[in-house]
C-alpha positions as YAML, in Angstrom:
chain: A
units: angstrom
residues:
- id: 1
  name: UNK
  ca: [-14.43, -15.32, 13.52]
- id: 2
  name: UNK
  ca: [-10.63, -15.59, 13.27]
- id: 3
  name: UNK
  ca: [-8.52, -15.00, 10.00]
- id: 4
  name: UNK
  ca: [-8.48, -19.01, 9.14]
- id: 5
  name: UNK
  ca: [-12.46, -18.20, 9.02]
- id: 6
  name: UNK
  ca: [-12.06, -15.45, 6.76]
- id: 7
  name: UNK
  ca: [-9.61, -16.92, 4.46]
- id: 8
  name: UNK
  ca: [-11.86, -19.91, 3.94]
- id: 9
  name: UNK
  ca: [-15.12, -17.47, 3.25]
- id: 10
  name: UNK
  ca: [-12.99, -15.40, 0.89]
- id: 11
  name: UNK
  ca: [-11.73, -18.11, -1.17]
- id: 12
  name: UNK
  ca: [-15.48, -19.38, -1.15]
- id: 13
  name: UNK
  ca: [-16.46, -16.27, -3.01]
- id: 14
  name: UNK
  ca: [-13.55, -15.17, -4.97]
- id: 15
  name: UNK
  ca: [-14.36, -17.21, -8.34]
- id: 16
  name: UNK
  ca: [-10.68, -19.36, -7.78]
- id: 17
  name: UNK
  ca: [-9.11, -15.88, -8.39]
- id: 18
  name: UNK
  ca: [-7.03, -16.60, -5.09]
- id: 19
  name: UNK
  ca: [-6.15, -20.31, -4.40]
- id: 20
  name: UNK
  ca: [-5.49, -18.73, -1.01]
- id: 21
  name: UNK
  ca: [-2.04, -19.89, -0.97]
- id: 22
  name: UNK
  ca: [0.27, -20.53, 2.40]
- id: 23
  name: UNK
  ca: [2.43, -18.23, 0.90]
- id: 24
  name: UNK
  ca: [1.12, -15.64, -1.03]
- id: 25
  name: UNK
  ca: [4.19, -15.66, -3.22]
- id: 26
  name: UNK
  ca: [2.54, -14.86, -6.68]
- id: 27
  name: UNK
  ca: [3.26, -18.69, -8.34]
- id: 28
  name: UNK
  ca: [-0.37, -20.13, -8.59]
- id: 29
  name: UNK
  ca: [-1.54, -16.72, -9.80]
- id: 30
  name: UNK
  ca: [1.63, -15.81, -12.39]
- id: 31
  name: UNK
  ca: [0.45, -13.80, -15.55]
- id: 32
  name: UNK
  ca: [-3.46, -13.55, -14.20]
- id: 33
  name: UNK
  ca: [-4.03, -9.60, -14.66]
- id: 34
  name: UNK
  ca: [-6.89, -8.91, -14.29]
- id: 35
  name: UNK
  ca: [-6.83, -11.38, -11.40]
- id: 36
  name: UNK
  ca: [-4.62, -11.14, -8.02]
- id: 37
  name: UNK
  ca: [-1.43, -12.03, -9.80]
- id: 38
  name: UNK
  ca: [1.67, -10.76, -11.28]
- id: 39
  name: UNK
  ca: [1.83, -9.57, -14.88]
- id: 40
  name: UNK
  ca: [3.69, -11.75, -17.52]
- id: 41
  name: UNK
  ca: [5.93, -14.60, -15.68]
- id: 42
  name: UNK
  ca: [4.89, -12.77, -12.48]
- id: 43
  name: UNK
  ca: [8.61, -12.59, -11.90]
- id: 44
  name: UNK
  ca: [8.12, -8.90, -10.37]
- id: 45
  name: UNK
  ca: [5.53, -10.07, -7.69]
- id: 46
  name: UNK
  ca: [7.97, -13.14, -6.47]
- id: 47
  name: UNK
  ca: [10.12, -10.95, -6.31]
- id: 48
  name: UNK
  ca: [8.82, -8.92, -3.66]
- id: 49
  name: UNK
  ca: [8.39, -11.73, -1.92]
- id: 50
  name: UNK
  ca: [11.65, -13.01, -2.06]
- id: 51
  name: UNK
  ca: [13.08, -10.00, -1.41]
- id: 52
  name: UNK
  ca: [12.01, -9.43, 1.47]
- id: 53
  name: UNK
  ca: [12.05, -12.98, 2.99]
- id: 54
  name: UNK
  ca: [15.67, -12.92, 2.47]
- id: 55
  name: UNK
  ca: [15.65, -9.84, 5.49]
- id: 56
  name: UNK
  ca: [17.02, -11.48, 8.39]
- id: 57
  name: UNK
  ca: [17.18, -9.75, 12.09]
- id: 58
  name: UNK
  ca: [19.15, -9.96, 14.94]
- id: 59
  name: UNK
  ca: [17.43, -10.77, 17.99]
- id: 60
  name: UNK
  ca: [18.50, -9.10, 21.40]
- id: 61
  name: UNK
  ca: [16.89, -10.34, 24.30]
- id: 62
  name: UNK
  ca: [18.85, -8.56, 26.97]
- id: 63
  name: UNK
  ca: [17.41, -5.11, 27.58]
- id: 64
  name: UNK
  ca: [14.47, -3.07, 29.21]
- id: 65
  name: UNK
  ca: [12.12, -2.75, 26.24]
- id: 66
  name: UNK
  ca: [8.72, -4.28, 27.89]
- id: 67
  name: UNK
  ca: [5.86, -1.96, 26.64]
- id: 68
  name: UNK
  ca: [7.27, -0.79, 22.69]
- id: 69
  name: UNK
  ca: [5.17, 1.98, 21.55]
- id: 70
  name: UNK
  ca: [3.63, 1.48, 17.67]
- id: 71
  name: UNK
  ca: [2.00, 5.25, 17.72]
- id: 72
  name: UNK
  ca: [3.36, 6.81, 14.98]
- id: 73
  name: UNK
  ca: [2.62, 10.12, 12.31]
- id: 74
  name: UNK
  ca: [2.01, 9.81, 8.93]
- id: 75
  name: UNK
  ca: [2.07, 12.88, 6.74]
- id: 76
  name: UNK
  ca: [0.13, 14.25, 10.36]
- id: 77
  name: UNK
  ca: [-1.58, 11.91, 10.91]
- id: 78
  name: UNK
  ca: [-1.82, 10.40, 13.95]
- id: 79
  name: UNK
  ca: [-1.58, 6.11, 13.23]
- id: 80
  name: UNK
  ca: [-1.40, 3.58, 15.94]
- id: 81
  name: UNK
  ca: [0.45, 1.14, 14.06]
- id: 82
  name: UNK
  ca: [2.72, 1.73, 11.11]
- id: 83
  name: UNK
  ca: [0.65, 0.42, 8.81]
- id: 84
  name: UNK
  ca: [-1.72, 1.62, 5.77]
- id: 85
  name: UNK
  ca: [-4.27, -0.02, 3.19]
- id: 86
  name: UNK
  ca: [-2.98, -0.07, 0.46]
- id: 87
  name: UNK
  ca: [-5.34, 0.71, -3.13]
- id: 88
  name: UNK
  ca: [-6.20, -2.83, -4.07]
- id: 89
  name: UNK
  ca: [-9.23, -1.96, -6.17]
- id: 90
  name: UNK
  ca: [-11.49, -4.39, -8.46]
- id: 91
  name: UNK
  ca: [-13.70, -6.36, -6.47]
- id: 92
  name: UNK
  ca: [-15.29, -7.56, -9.70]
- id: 93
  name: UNK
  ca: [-12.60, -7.30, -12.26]
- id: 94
  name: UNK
  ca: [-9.68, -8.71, -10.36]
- id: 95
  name: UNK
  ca: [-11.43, -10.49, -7.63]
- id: 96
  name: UNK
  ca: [-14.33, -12.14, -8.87]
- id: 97
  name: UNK
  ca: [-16.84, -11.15, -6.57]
- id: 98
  name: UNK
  ca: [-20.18, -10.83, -8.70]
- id: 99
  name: UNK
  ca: [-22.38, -9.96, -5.70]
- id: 100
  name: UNK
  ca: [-20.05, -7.47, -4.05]
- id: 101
  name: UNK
  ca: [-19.93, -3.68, -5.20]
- id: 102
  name: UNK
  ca: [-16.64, -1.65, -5.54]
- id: 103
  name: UNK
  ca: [-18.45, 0.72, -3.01]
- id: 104
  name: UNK
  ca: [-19.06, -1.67, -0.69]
- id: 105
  name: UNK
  ca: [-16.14, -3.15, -0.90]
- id: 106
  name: UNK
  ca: [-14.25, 0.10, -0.52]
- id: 107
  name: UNK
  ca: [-16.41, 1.03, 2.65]
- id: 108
  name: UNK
  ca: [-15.41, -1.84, 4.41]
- id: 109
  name: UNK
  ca: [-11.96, -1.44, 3.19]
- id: 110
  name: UNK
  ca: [-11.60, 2.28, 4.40]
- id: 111
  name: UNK
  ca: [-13.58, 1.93, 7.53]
- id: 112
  name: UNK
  ca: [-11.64, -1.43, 8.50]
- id: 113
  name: UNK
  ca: [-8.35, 0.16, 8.73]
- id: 114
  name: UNK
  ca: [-9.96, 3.18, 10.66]
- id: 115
  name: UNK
  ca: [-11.04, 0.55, 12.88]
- id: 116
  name: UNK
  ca: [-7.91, -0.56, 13.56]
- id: 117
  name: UNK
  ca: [-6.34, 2.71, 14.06]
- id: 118
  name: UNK
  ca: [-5.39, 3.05, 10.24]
- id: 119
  name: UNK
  ca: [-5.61, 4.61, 7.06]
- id: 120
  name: UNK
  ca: [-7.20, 2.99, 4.14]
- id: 121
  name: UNK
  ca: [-6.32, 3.84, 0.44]
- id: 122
  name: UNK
  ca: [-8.79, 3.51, -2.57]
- id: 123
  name: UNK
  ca: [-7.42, 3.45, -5.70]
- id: 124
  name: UNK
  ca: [-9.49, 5.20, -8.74]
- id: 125
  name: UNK
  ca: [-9.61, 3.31, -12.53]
- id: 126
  name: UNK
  ca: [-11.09, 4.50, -16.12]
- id: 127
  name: UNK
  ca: [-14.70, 3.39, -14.69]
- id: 128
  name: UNK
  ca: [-16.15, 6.70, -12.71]
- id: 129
  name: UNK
  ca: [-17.53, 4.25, -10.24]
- id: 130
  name: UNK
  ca: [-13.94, 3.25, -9.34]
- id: 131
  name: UNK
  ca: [-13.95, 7.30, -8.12]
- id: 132
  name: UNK
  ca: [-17.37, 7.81, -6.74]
- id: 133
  name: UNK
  ca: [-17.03, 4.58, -4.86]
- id: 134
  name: UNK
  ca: [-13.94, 6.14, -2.58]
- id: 135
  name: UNK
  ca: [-15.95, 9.34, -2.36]
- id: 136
  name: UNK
  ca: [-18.78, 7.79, -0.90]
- id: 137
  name: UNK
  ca: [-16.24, 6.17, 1.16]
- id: 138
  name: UNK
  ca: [-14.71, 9.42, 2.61]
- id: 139
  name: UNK
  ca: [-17.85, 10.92, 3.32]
- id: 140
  name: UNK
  ca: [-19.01, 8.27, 5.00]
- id: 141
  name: UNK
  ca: [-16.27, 7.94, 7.16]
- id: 142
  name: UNK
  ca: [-15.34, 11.15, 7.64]
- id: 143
  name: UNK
  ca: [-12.19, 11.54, 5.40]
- id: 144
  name: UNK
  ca: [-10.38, 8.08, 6.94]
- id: 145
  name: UNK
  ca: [-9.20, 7.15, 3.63]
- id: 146
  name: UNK
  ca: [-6.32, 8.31, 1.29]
- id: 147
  name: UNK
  ca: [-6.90, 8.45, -2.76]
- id: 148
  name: UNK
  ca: [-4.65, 7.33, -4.81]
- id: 149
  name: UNK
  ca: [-5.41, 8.72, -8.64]
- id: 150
  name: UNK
  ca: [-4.41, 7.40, -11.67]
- id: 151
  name: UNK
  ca: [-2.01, 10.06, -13.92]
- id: 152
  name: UNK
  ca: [-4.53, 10.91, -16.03]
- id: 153
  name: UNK
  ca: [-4.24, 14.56, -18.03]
- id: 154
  name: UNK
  ca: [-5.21, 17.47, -16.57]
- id: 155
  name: UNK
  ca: [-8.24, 17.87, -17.48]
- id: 156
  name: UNK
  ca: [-9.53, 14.35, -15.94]
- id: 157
  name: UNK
  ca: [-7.53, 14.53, -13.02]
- id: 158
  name: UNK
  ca: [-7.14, 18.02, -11.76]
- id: 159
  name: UNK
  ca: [-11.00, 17.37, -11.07]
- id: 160
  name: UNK
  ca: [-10.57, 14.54, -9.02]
- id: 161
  name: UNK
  ca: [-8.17, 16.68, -6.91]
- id: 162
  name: UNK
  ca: [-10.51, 18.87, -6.19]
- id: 163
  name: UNK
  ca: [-13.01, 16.25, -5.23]
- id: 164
  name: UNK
  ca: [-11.54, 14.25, -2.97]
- id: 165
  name: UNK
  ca: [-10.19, 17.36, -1.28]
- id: 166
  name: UNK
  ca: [-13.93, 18.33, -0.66]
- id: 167
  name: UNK
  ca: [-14.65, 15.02, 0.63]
- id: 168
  name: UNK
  ca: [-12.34, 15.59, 3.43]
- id: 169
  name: UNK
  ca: [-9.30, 12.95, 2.47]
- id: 170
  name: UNK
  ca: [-6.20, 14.00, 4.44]
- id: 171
  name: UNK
  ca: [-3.76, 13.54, 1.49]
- id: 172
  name: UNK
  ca: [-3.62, 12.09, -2.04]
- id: 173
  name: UNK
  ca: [-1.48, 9.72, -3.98]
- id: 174
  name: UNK
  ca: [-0.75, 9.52, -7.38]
- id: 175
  name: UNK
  ca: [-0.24, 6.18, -8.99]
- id: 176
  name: UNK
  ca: [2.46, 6.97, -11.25]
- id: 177
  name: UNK
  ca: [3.36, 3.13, -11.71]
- id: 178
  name: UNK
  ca: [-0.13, 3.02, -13.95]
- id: 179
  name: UNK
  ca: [1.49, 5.20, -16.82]
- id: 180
  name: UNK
  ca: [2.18, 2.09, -19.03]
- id: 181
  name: UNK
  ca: [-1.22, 1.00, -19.03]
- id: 182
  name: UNK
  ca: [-2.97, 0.65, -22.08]
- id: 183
  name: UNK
  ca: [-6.45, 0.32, -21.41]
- id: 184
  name: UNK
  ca: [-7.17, 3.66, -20.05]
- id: 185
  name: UNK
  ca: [-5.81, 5.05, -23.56]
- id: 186
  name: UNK
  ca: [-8.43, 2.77, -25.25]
- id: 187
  name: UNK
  ca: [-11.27, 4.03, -23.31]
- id: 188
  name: UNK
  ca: [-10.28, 7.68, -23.75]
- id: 189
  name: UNK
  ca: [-9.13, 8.52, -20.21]
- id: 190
  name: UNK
  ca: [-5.16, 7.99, -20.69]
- id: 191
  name: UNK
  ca: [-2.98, 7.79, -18.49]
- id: 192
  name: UNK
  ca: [0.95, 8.79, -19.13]
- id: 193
  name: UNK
  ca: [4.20, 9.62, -17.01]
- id: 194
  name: UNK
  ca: [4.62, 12.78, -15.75]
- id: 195
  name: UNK
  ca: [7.35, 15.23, -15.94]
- id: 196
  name: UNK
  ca: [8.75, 17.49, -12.97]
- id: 197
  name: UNK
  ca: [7.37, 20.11, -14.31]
- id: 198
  name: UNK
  ca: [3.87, 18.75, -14.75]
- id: 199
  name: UNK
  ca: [4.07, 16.92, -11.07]
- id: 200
  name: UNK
  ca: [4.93, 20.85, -9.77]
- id: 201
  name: UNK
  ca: [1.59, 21.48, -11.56]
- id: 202
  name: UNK
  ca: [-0.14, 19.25, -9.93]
- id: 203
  name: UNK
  ca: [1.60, 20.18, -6.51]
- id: 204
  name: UNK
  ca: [0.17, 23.53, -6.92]
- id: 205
  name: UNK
  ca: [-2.66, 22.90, -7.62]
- id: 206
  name: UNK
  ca: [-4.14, 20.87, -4.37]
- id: 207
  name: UNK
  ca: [-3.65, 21.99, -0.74]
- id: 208
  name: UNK
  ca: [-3.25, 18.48, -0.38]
- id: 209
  name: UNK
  ca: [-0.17, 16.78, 0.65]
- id: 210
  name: UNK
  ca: [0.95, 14.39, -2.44]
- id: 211
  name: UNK
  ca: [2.34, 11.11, -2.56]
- id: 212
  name: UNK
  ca: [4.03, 9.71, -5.43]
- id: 213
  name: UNK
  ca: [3.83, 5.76, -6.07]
- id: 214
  name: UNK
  ca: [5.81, 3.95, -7.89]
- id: 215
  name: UNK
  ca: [9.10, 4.95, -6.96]
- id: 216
  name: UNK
  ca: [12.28, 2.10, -7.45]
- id: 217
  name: UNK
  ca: [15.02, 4.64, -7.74]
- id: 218
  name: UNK
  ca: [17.01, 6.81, -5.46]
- id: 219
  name: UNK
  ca: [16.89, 9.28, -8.29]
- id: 220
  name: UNK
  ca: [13.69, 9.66, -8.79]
- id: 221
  name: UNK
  ca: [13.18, 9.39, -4.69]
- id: 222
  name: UNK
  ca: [15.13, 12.86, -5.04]
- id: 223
  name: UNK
  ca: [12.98, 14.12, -7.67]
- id: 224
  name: UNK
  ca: [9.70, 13.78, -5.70]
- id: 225
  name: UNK
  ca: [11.39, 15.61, -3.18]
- id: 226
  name: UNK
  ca: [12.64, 18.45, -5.67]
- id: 227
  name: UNK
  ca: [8.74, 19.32, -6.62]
- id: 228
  name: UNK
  ca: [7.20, 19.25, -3.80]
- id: 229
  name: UNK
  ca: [5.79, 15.70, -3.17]
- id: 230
  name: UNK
  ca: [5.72, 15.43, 0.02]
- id: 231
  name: UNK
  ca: [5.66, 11.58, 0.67]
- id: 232
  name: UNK
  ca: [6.81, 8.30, -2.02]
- id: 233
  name: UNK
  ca: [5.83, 4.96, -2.17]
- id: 234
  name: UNK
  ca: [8.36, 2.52, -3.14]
- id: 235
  name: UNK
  ca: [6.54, -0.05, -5.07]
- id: 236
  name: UNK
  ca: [6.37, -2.07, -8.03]
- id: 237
  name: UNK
  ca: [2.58, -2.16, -8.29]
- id: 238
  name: UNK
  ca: [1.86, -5.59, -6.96]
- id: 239
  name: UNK
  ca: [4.04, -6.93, -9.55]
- id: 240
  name: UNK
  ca: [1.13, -6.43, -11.58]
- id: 241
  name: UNK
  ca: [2.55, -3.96, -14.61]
- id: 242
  name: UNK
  ca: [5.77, -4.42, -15.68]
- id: 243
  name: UNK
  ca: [7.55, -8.26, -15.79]
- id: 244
  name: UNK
  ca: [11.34, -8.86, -14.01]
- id: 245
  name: UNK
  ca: [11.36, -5.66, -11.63]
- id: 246
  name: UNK
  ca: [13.13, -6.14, -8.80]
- id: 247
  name: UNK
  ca: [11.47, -6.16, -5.11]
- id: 248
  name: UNK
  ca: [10.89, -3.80, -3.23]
- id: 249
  name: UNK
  ca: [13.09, -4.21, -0.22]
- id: 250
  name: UNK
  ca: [16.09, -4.63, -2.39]
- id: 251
  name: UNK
  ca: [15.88, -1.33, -4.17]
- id: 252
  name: UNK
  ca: [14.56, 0.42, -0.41]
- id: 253
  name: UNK
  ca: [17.84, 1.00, 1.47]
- id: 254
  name: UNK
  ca: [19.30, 3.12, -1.48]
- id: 255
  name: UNK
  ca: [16.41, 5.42, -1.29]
- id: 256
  name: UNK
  ca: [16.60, 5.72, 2.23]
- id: 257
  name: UNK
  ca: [19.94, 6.77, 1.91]
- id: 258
  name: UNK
  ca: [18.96, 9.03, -0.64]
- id: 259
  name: UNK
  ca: [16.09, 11.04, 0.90]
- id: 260
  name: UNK
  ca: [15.42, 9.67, 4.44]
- id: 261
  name: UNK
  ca: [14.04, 13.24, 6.15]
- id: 262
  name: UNK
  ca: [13.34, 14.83, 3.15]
- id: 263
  name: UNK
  ca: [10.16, 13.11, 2.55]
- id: 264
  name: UNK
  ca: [7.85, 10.64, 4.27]
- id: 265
  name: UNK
  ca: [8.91, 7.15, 2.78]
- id: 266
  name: UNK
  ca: [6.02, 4.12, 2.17]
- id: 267
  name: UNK
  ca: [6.32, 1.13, 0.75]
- id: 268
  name: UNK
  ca: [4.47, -2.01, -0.42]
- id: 269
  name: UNK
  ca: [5.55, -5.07, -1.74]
- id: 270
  name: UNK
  ca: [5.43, -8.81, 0.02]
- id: 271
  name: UNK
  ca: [4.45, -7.78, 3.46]
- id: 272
  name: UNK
  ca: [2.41, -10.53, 5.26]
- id: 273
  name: UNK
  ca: [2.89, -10.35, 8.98]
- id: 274
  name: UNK
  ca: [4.49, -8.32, 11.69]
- id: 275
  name: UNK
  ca: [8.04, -8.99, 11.26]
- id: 276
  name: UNK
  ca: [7.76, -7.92, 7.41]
- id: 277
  name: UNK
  ca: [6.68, -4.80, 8.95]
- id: 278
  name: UNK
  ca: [9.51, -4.51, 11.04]
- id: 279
  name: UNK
  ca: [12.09, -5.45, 8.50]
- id: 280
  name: UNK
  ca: [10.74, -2.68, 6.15]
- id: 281
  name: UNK
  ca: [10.79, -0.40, 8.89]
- id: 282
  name: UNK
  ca: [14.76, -0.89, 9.44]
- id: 283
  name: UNK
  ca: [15.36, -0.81, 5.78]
- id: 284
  name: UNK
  ca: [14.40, 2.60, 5.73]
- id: 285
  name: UNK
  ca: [10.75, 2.91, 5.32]
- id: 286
  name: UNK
  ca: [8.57, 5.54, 7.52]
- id: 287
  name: UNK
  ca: [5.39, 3.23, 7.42]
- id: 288
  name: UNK
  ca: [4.31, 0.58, 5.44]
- id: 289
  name: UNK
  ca: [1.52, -0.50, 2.97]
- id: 290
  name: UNK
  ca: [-0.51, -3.94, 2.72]
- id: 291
  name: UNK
  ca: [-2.50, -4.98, 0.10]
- id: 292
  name: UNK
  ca: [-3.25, -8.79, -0.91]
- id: 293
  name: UNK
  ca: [-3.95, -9.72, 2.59]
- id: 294
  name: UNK
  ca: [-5.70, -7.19, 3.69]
- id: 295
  name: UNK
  ca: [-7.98, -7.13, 0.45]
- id: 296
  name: UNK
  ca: [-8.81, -11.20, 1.11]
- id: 297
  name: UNK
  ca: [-9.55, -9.98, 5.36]
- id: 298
  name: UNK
  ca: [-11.95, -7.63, 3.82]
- id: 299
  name: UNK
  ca: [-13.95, -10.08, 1.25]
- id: 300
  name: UNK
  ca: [-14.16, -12.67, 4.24]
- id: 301
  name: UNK
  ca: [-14.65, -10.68, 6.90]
- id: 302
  name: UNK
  ca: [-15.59, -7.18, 6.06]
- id: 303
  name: UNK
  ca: [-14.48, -4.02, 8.15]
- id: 304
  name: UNK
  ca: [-14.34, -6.45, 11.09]
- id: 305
  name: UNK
  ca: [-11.99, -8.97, 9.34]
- id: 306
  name: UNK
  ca: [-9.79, -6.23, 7.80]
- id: 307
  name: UNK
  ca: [-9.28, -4.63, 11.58]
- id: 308
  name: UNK
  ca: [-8.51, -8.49, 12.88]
- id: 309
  name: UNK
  ca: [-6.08, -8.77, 10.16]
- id: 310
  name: UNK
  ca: [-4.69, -5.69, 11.48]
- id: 311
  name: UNK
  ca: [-4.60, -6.00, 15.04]
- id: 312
  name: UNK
  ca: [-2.79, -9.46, 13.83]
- id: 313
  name: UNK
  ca: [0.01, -7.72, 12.33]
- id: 314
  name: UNK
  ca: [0.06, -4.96, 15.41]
- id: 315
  name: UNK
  ca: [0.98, -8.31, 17.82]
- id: 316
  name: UNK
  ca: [3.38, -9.51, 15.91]
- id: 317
  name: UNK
  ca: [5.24, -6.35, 15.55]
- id: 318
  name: UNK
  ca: [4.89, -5.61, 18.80]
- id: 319
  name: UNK
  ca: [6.93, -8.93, 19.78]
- id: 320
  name: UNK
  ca: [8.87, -8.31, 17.26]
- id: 321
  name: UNK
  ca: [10.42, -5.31, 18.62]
- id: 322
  name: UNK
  ca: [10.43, -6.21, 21.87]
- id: 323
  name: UNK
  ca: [12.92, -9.41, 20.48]
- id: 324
  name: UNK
  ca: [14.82, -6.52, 18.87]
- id: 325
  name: UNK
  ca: [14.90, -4.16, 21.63]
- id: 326
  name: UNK
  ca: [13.27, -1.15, 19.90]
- id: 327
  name: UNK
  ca: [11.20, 0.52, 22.06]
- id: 328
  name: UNK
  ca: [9.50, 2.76, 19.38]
- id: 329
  name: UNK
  ca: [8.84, 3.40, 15.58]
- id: 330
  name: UNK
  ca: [11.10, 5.88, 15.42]
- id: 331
  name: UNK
  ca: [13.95, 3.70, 17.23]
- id: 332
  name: UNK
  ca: [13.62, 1.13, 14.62]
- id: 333
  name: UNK
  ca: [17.16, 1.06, 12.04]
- id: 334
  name: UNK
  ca: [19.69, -1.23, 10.04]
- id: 335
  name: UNK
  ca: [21.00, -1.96, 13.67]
- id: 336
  name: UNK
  ca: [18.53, -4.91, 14.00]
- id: 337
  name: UNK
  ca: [19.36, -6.22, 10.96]
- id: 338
  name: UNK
  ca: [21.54, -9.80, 10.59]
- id: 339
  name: UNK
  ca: [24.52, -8.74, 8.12]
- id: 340
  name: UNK
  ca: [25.96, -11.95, 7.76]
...
């Protein structure tokens, strides 16, 4: 099995809800939601993709960096490569998969990264199966996974804090880039923004570290800091709920600036191979979080196919910094980066 294998099998049973592109760039697929694409013109998920392809580096090839080292911490967690699942959830809703279940699905998602040396995220949706699926998930696999919850009100999600902290997860995340969605509202589990003073609730409330997602502004970057968050995610949801938001890598570098030490940074957004990675990594990001790709390795190839895809992107990094000279994570900065 190789990832040309898995691609083909996951097209095969994805309903045409990915054309499997060359580029996952978010054209075939603009204004399918549900589906894999961008919402309205799908302007926010090109985008990303744009963004970040217009990242250039400088390549150094006169050095002693032979072996680089990809080992790396993530709110203490010990990671192998810089690299996290991120919560692509919907097997059946957005994916079209009819005879795979969101727990299965999740399982192989979670597991796959662990495989690889990893941390999977499962994302939770108005649908209690969306929640007991990643459950199952972290109990099976021995807390390997990271939650990310929807901002529900208290009295939904203050509940799901406390069970996926007795299921073991390591940390949870908070999907604050969901608060404009309407369809929770309409099936009586809401979800809205939250204010400081609520998200200091909500700090308080778990013993587990918290991760804020949806972040696009240095401002708010400092404002997950200032109640206690203790890690962002700079994303723009896929693309997937808010038209003509810029990408991801664009807006990074001012939030870097902003709160680089303060709090662990992640984002998302466009990242397809090693050398996205890497450019991420120099704009300012801590780790990284893949979702698309990883999602289709897991339909076609299961646990096995989503660690392949990873081990993938752990070569290419590796070369990558080698042809940058950066001999660790933590070496990685806007030094390797082409200015022009």
């Amino acid at each position: 099995m190789d990832l040309k294998d898995i691609r083909k099998k996951a097209k095969g049973i994805m309903g045409g809800r990915c054309r499997m592109c060359p580029s996952c760039d978010g054209r075939a697929c603009a204004g399918e939601v549900p589906g894999m694409g961008g919402s309205g013109t799908g302007a926010s998920f090109k985008n990303a993709v744009s963004a970040l392809a217009e990242v250039t580096l400088n390549m150094r090839v006169i050095h002693d960096v032979i072996d680089p080292d990809l080992n790396c911490q993530v709110l203490g967690e010990n990671l192998s490569l810089p690299v996290l699942g991120a919560p692509v959830a919907g097997v059946q809703i957005n994916m079209g998969c009819e005879d795979v279940t969101e727990a299965e699905y999740c399982l192989e998602f979670v597991a796959g990264c662990a495989d690889a040396g990893a941390l999977g995220c499962f994302g939770t949706a108005v649908p209690e199966f969306f929640i007991e699926a990643g459950l199952a998930a972290l109990h099976k696999t021995g807390g390997k996974g990271i939650p990310v919850l929807k901002p529900f009100e208290e009295k939904i999600l203050f509940p799901e804090l406390d069970q996926v902290a007795e299921a073991g997860a390591p940390m949870v995340g908070m999907d604050l880039d969901a608060a404009g969605l309407i369809t929770p509202r309409l099936h009586g589990r809401p979800v809205y923004p939250k204010t400081p003073a609520q998200l200091k609730n909500i700090v308080e409330h778990t013993d587990l570290p918290l991760i804020l997602k949806g972040i696009m502004t240095p401002d708010e970057a400092q404002l997950a800091v200032d109640v206690g968050a203790k890690g962002i995610v700079v994303s723009n949801h896929g693309g997937r709920v808010m038209d003509h938001l810029p990408g991801t890598a664009a807006v990074l570098p001012a939030i870097a600036d902003k709160v680089k030490g303060q709090i662990t940074i992640l984002v998302d957004g466009g990242i397809r191979d090693g050398i996205d990675v890497l450019k991420m990594l120099a704009l300012g990001a801590d780790a990284v979080m893949v979702g698309r790709p990883l999602a289709v390795a897991v339909l076609g190839g299961g646990r096995e196919g989503a660690k392949l895809y990873l081990e993938n992107l752990r070569s290419e990094l590796y070369s990558a910094m080698i042809l940058t000279a950066c001999n660790s994570i933590d070496s990685i900065g806007r030094h390797i980066l082409y200015q022009g």
